[in-house]
N, C-alpha and C positions, 0 to 999 in steps of 0.2 A: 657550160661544159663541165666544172668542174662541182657542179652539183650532181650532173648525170653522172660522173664517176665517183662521185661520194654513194651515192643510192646504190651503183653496179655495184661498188666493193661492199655494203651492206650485203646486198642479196647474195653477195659470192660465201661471204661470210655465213650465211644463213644457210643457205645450203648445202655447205659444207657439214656444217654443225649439225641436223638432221641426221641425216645417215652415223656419224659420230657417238650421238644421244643414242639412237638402237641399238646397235650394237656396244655401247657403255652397259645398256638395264639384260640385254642377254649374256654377255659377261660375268655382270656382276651377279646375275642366279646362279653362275656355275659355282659359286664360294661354297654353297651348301649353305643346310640348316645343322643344327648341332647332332651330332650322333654321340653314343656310347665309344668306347675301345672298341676295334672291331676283334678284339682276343672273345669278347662274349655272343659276339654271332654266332648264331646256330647252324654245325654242317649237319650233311646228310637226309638231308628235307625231301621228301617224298608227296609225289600226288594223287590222288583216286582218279583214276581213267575211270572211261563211260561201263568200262566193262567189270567196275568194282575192284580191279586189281591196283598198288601202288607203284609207282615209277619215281625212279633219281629226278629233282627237280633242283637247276640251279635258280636262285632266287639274285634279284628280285624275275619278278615273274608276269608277263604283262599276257592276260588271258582278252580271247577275241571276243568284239561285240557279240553277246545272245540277241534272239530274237525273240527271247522268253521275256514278259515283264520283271522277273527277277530270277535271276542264274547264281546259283552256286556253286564251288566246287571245295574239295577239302586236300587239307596239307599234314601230314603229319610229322613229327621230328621228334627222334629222342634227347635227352636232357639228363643231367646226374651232376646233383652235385656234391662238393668233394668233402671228403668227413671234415674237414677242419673246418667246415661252415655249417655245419648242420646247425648253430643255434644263431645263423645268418640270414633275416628276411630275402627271400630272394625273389626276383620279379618278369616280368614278362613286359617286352615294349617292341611294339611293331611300330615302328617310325613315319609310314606312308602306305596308305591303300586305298581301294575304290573298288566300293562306295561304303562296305561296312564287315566290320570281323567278330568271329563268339570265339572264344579261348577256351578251352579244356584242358583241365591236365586231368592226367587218370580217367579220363570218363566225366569228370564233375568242371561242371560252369562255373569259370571264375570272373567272364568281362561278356562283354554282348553291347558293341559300341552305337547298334540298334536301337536303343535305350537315350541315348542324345541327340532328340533331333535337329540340336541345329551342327552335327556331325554328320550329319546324312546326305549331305549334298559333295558331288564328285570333283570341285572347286575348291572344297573347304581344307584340304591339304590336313587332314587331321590324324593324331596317333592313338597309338591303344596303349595305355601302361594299366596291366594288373600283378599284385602282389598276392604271390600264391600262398595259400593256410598251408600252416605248417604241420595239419593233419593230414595234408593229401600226400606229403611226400614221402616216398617208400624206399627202401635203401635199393641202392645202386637205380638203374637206367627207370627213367620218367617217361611219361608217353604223351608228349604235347600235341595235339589236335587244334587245328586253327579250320575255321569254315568261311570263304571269303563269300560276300554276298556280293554280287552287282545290279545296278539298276541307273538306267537314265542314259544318254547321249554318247556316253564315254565307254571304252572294254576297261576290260577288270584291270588290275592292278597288285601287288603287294611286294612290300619292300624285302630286306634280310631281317631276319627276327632272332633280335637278342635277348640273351636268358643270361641272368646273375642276380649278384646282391643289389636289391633296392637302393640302395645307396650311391651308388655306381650309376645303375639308368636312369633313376628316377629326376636329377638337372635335365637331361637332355630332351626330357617328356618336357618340365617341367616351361624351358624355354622354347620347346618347340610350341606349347599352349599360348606362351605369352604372344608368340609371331604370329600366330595362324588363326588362331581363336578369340583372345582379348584382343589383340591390335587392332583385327576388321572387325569386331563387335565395334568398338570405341572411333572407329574410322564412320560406320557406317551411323551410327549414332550424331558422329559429327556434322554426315552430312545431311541427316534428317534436319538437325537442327538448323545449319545452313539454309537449305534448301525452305523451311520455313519462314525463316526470316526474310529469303529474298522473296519468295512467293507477299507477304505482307509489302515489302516495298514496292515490287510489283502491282498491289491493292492501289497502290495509290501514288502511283508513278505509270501508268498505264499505257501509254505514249510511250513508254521504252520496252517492248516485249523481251529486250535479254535478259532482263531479270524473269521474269513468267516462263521464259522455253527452258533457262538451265534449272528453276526452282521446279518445276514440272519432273527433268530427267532426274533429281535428287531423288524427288519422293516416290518416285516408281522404281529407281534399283533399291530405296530404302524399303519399299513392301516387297520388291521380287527377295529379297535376301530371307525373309523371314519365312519363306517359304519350303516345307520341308520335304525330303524325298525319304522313298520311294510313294508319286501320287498320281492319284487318277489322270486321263488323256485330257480332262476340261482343263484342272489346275495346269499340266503340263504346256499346255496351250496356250494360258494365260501366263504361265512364266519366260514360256521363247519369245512370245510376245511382245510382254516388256521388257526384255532384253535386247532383242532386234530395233523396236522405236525408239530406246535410246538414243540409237546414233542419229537418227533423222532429227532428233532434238537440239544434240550438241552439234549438230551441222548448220541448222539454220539459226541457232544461238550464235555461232561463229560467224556468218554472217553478221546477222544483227549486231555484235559485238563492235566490228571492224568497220561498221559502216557502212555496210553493203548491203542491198536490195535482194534479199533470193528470190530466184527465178520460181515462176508458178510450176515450174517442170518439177521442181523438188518434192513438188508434194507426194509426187509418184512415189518417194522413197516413204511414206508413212503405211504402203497399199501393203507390203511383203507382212507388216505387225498387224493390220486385220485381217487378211487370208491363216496365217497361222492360227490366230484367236480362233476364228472358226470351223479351222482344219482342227481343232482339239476338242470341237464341241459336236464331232463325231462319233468320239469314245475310243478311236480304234488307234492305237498306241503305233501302229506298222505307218499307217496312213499319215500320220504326227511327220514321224521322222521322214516319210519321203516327199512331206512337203516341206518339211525345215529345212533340210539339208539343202538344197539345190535355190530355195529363198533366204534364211536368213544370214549365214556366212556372206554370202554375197553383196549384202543388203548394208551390210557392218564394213565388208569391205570398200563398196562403192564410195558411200557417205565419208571413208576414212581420206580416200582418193581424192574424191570431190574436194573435203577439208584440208589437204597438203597441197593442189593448185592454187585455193582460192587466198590461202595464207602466203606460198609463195609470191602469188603476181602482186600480194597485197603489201608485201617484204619488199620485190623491188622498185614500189611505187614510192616508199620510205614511210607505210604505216607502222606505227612505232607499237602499236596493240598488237598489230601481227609479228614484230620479231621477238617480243614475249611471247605472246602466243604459240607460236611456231614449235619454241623446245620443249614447254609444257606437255604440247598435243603428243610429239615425239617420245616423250617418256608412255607413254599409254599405248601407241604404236607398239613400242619396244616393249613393252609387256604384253601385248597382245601377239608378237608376232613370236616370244617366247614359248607361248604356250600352243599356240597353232604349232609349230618345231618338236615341243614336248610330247605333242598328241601323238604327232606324225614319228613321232622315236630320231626324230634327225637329232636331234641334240640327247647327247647319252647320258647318264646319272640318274638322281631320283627322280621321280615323276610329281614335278612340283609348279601350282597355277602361281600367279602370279598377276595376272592377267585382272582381277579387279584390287590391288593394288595401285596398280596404274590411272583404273580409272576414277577409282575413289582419289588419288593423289590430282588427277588432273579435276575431277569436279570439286571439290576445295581446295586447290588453289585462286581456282578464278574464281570460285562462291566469294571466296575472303580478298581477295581483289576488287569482286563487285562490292563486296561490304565496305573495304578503305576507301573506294572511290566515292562512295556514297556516304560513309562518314566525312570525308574531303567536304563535298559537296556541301553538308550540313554544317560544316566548321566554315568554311566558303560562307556561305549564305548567314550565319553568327557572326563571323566579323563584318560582313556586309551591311548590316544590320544594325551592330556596333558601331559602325563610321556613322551609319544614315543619322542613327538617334545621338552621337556626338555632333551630327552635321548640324539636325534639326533643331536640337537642345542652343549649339549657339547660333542657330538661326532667329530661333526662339528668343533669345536672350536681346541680339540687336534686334530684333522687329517690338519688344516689349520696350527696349532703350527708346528705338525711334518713336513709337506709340505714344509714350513718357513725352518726349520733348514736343510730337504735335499735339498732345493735349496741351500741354502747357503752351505753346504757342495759340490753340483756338482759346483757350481760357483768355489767354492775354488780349488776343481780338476783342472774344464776348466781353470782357472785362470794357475795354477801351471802347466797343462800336454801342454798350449798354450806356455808358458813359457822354459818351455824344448823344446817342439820343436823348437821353437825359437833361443834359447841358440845352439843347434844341427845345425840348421840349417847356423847360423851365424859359425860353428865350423866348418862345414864341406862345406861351402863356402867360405866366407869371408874368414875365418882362413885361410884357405889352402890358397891361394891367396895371403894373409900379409904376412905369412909365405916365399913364395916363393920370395913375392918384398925384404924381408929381407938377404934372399940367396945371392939374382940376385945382391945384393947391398954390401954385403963382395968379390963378388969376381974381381977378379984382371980386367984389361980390361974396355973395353967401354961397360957397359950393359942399358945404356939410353932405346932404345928402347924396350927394350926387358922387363926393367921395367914398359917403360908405358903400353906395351901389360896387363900385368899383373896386374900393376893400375886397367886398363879401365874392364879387366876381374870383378874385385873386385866391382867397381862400378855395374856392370850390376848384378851382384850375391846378391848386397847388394838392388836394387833398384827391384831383382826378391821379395826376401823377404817381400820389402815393400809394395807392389805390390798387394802379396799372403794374406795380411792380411786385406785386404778390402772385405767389402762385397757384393758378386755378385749375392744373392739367386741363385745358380744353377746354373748362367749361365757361362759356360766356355767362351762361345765365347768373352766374357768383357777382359779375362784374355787373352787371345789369340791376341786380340785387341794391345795389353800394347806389348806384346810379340813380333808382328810383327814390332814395330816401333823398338824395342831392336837390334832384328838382323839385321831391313836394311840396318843401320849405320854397324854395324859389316861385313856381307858381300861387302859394298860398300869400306870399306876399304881394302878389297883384291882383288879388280876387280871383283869381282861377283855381280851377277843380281837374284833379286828376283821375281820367281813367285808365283803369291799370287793367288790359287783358291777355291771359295766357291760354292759347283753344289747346296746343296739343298737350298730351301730360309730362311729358319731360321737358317742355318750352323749345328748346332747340336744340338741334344733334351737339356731338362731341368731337370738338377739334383737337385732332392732333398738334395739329402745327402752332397753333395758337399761343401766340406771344404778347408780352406785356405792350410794345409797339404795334401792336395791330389792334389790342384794347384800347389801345389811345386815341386810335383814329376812328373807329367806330363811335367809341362814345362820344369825341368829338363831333361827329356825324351828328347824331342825337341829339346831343347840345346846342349846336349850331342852328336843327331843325325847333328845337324847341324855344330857342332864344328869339327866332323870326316871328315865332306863333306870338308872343311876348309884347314883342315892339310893333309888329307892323300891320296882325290878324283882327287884335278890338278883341279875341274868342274870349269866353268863358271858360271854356271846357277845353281839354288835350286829352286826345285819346291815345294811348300805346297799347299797339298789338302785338304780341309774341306769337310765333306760330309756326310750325314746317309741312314745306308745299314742296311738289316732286315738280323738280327741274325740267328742260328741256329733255335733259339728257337721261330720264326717268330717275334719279338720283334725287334723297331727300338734301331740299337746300332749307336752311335758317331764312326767315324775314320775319325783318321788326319795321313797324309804322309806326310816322307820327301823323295825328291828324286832330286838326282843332277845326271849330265851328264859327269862325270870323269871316272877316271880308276874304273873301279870295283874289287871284289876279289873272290875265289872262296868261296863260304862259306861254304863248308865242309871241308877245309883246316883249319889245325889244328892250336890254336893259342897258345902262353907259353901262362899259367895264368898269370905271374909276368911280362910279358909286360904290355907296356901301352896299346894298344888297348883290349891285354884280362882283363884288369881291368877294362878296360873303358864299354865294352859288358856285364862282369858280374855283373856291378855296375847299368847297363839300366834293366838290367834283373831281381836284386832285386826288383829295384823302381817299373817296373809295375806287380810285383806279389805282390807288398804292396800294388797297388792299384785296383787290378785283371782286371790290363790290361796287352789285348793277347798284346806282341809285337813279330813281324813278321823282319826278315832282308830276302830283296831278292838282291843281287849284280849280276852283268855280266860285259861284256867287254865297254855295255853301258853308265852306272853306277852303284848307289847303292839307293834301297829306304827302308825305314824304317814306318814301319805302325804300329799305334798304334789303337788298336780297341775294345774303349773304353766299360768298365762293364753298365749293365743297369742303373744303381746304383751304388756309390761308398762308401767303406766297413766305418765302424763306425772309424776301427782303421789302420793306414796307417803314422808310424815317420816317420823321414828322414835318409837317407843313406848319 
């Protein structure tokens, strides 16, 4: 409940204020623009009727719409100035008229405000100040001649016409240019610029069309303005134009702004700016105006209506964009409803627009509203940005900390699990080996040779080790290399002859994974195989083949064989476990299922070959037996 009566007393507030703001911006045009003393206004002003004759004419002087493309009519008034000023520039300043004035004194052209066109348009609230040669002036009574021209939407116009010293009228031209003239130059210059920059955010912000519909209305009253009068029915056509779509712009911009859906009915309001367009590309200037009139006033006023409901119900919902919104629009109202008043003669005084004012005022404020929001947005989105990469930076920082202490904890693993194998590895080499020379060496007899068999064993077990702990990236065939110098001496010591073959030309692929414990037990393998060829075959010969063969699984695998030419045996013939050769087969058969390799034994009467066929990849974890 007492939020419903926070929003009522919002909207009561709002609505209030509305009506307040119009009648504040019509008010406040009755202050006026700066005039001369009115001691130098001109009496006795006289008109040309149709019939050539002159008549008393009180000024100002509001003459009725022509149906002529351009209507004239003339003023005359005498003028004298006083001997004590004869060597006194003196001037001439008509304050306000529509749509354009030629100055004569004596008969001779001194202004022709015809000649400025961006003073030609009946909006532009413009004056005339000319300073008369001081060859034209004749002693005693002047004969000033004024010809007003009209043309375009509006009847004619002209203010009181003061005549003195230059010095005197010349501020109040002078500020009446800086209001009327530079102000909406530099206004309207604004909101080209404006309306540029949002039209570019709009480029690329596309998904919010309120930037594109008020950057759009920008740069169509920034072209209609440069537009000059008195001009053909096409131009005309294209200027009501783009002054009637306006509104339909800042309608659905308001909309859009507020958060609101507009209705597809709205579009109706874009139809009354192409029926004009093409009602001017008729040519027939009568035809223009009797389609303007009755379309686009109405079309400016609907859209305005439409936009005063939709901010209202949007006010008492507690949209906070619409109770800005709301007074801004207001001000543009109230300058528009001035000047519909001014036309109409309801409000007395000069005859002064005001009317884009307003709207330049209310399309820069929200342009530069849309632009702080969207600078917001970009300062938004920079510190956003500035937290994330503080965020990341010390996320960064401890993920590199924690990074640091699990290397250093895997180092200390590899360190320690390098270490046991090692330890393992010299136990169940080496060891066995000391151990046995220790045996071979209490017992009774000549065991010389037999110790140094067991030496030389020890050495090659010890210098496999050292061997295994070099690094080969992957490649076995290094290790294999070591390996075959190892055995030639070993079998050359028992009369046996070494075949050494390699069929592919790289010998065997490239393991990644390939580690110094998994060199051990292959070679091992080898070793083991060829220690049997040794003792138990009789061969002569050992043949090792290097070679890669596509696997099962069409993938190139590694195999190396041993194969000697001795007795063979049957190999379904049963073996004790607690022999030596059944420990010595079940001891090959651990190692290559540490390192998931297939090993094969095939024997006959020919001999025996041993094939080892090697994993794609060798396994992470693989100690020693």
């Amino acid at each position: 409940m007492a939020r419903l009566r926070g929003r009522l007393g919002w909207f009561l507030l709002y609505m209030a204020l509305q009506p307040l703001i119009i009648v504040f911006c019509i008010f406040a045009r009755q202050i006026g623009a700066p005039l001369p003393p009115d001691v130098y206004a001109l009496k006795g002003v006289e008109i040309k009727d149709q019939a050539g004759n002159f008549q008393p004419i009180t000024l100002p002087d509001f003459r009725p719409f022509s149906p002529e493309p351009i209507a004239s009519v003339v003023y005359r008034v005498s003028l004298e100035r006083p001997s004590s000023q004869n060597n006194v520039p003196w001037g001439i300043f008509v304050p306000r008229f529509t749509t354009a004035v030629l100055l004569e004194v004596n008969g001779t052209l001194i202004h022709d405000t015809r000649r400025n066109v961006m003073s030609r348009r009946p909006d532009r609230n413009s004056s005339a100040m000319a300073t008369i040669p001081e060859k034209l002036f004749h002693e005693g009574p002047n004969e000033l001649t004024i010809r007003l021209f009209t043309w375009g939407p509006v009847s004619g116009y002209i203010d009181k016409i003061y005549a003195g010293p230059d010095e005197v009228l010349r501020p109040a031209h002078d500020q009446r240019t800086i209001l009327f003239e530079t102000l909406p130059l530099v206004l309207v210059a604004g909101q080209a610029t404006l309306g540029a920059i949002l039209g570019l955010i709009w480029l690329s912000r596309r998904h919010d069309q309120s930037y594109g519909l008020l950057s759009l209305a920008m740069l169509i009253g920034f072209a209609q303005y440069f537009v000059s009068m008195p001009a053909p029915p096409q131009t005309l056509g294209l200027v009501g134009a783009a002054v009637v779509t306006q509104a339909p712009l800042v309608l659905h911009f308001i909309f859009r702004f507020i958060g609101r859906k507009p209705s597809p009915w709205l579009l109706l309001t874009f139809v009354p700016g192409v029926i004009i367009a093409l009602a001017g590309l008729v040519g027939q200037q009568e035809v223009l105006r009797a389609i303007y009139l009755p379309l686009g006033p109405p079309t400016i006023g609907l859209c305005a209506a439409v936009a005063c409901l939709i901010l209202g119900k949007a006010a008492l919902e507690g949209n906070r964009k619409a109770l800005v919104l709301g007074p801004v629009f207001s001000v543009m109202l109230g300058c528009a409803l001035n000047d519909i008043l001014t036309s109409l003669r309801v409000i007395p005084g000069e005859r002064l627009f005001i009317g884009w004012f307003g709207y330049s005022f209310v399309v820069l404020v929200i342009g530069v509203w849309l632009t702080w929001r969207f600078v917001q947005a970009l300062n938004d989105a920079d510190s956003f940005a500035d937290r994330l990469v503080k965020q990341v930076s010390e996320a960064e920082s401890k993920l590199r900390k924690s990074f640091a202490r699990e290397e250093e904890r895997a180092k200390a693993a590899a360190l320690a699990s390098e270490r046991t194998r090692l330890m393992r590895d010299l136990h169940d080499g080496l060891g066995g080996q000391l151990v046995s020379i220790v045996a071979l060496a209490e017992q009774p007899g000549d065991t010389t040779n037999t110790i140094g068999d067991a030496a030389r064993a020890a050495l090659r077990d010890l210098r496999l080790v050292i061997d295994a702990m070099e690094e080969i990236d992957g490649d076995l065939m290094l290790a294999l290399g070591s390996w075959r110098e190892r055995i030639s001496g070993q079998l050359r010591a028992h009369d046996m002859t070494l075949a050494w073959s390699v069929k592919a030309p790289g010998g065997l692929p490239v393991y990644p994974g390939l580690r110094p414990r998994h060199v051990i037990q292959v070679v091992r393998l080898l070793d083991e195989a060829v220690t049997n060829a040794i003792k138990h075959s009789g061969a002569s010969t050992v043949a090792i083949t290097i070679e890669t063969v596509m696997g099962e699984d069409k993938n190139p695998r590694g195999k190396v064989s041993v194969r000697d030419n001795g007795r063979g045996f049957s190999v379904g013939e049963t073996i004790p476990t607690g022999s030596r050769p059944g420990r010595g087969l079940l001891n090959m058969k651990k190692r290559a299922a540490l390192c998931d390799v297939t090993l094969s034994i095939d024997s006959d009467a020919n001999g025996t070959t041993v094939s080892l066929l090697l994993p794609r990849d060798f396994p992470e974890s693989a100690q020693a037996v």
